[in-house]
C-alpha positions in Angstrom: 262.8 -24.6 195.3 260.4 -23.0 198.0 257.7 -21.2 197.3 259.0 -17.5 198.1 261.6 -18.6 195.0 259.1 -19.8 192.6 257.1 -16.5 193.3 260.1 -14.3 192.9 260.7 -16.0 189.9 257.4 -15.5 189.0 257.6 -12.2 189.7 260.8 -11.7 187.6 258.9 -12.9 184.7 256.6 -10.0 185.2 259.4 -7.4 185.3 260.1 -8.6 182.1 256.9 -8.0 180.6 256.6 -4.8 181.9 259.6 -3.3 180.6 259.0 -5.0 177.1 255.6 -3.3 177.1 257.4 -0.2 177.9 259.6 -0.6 174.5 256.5 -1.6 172.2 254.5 1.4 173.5 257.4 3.5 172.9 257.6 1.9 169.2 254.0 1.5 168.8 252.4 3.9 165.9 248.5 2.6 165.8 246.5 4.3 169.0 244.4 1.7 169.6 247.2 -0.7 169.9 249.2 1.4 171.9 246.0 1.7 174.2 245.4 -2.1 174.3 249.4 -2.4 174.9 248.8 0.0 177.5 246.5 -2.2 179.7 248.3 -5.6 179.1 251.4 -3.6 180.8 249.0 -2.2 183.5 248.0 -5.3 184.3 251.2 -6.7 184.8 252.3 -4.2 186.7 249.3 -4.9 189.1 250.4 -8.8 188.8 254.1 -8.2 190.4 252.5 -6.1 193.3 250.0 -8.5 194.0 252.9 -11.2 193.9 255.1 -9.0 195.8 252.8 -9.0 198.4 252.5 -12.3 198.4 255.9 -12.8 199.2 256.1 -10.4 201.9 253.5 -12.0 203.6 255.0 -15.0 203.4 257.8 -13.6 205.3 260.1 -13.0 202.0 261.6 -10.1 200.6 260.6 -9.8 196.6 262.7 -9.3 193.9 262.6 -5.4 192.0 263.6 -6.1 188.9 263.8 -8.8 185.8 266.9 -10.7 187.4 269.9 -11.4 185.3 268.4 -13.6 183.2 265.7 -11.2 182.1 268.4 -8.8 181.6 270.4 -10.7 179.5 267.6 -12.0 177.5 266.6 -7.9 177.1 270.1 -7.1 176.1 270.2 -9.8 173.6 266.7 -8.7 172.0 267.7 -5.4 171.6 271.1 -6.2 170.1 269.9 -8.5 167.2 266.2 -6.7 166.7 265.2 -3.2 166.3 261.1 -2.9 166.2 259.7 -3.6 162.4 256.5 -1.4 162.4 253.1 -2.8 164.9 252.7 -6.2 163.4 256.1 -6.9 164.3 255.3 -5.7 168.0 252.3 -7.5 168.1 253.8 -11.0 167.2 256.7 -10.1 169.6 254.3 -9.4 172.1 252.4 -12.6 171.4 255.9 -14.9 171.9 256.5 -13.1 175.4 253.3 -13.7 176.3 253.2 -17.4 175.6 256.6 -18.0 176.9 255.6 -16.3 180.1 252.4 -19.1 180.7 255.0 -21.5 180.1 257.2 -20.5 182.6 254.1 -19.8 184.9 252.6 -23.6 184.1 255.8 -24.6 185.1 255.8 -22.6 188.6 252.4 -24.3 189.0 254.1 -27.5 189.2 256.1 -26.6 191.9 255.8 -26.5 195.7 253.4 -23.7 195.8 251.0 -23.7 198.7 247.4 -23.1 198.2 247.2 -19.6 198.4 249.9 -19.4 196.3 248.9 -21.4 193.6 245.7 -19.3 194.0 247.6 -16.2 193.2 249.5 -17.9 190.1 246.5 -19.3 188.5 244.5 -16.1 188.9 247.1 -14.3 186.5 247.7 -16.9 184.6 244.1 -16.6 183.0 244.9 -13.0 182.8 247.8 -14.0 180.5 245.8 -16.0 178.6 243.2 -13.3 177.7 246.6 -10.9 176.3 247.1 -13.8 174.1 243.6 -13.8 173.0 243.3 -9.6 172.9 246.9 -10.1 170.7 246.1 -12.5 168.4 243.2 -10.4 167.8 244.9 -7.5 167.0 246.8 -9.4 164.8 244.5 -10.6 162.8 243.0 -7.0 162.2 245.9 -6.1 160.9 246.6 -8.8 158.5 243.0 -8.0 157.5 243.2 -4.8 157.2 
């Protein structure tokens, strides 16, 4: 796979997470969380362009959209699984997110070049900090 693929796949992952951001906002009843939710889906929305770019200026034209995969994957979800209140969101939330830096480990592995792999790394920590902000969310609530 060259390197525009693994960074449209990349950036297909992001699609994903943006629009499943978009449904736990939409679902989400505690402010703060919809607030934190809010920024994690900001900030993947600033991850595609900056990987869009990337592929531009590698002379490729990026993808707009989740791909079918991502689509399917989307209709599935919302066929078997209506939201169950904000602890629900947040471990559904936490499960995209960890799937999504195993994907992106996995794109690491690939034929990036350095740039690239740059990029990838870059919002891969990124990632990791929504797992971190998540899980502590989570644990308010259980705690609360």
């Amino acid at each position: 796979m060259n390197v525009i693929n693994e960074l449209n796949q990349f950036l297909e992952g992001n699609y994903m997470a943006i629009h499943a951001y978009e449904k736990y906002i939409y679902h989400c009843e505690n402010p703060e969380l919809k607030h934190t939710l809010q920024q994690i889906q900001q900030q993947h929305k600033q991850h595609a362009l900056m990987t869009a770019e990337r592929i531009q200026n590698l002379g490729g034209i990026p993808v707009d959209n989740p791909g079918v995969k991502g689509t399917l994957i989307e209709w599935a979800k919302n066929l078997r699984d209506k939201t169950k209140g904000d602890t629900h969101i947040v471990e559904d939330a936490l499960a995209g997110e960890t799937r999504g830096i195993e994907v992106s480990q996995q794109i690491l592995k690939g034929d990036l070049d350095f740039e690239s792999k740059q990029l990838v790394e870059r919002i891969l920590r990124v990632d990791e900090q929504h797992v971190e902000l998540l899980n502590e969310q989570l644990q308010q609530m259980i705690h609360s």
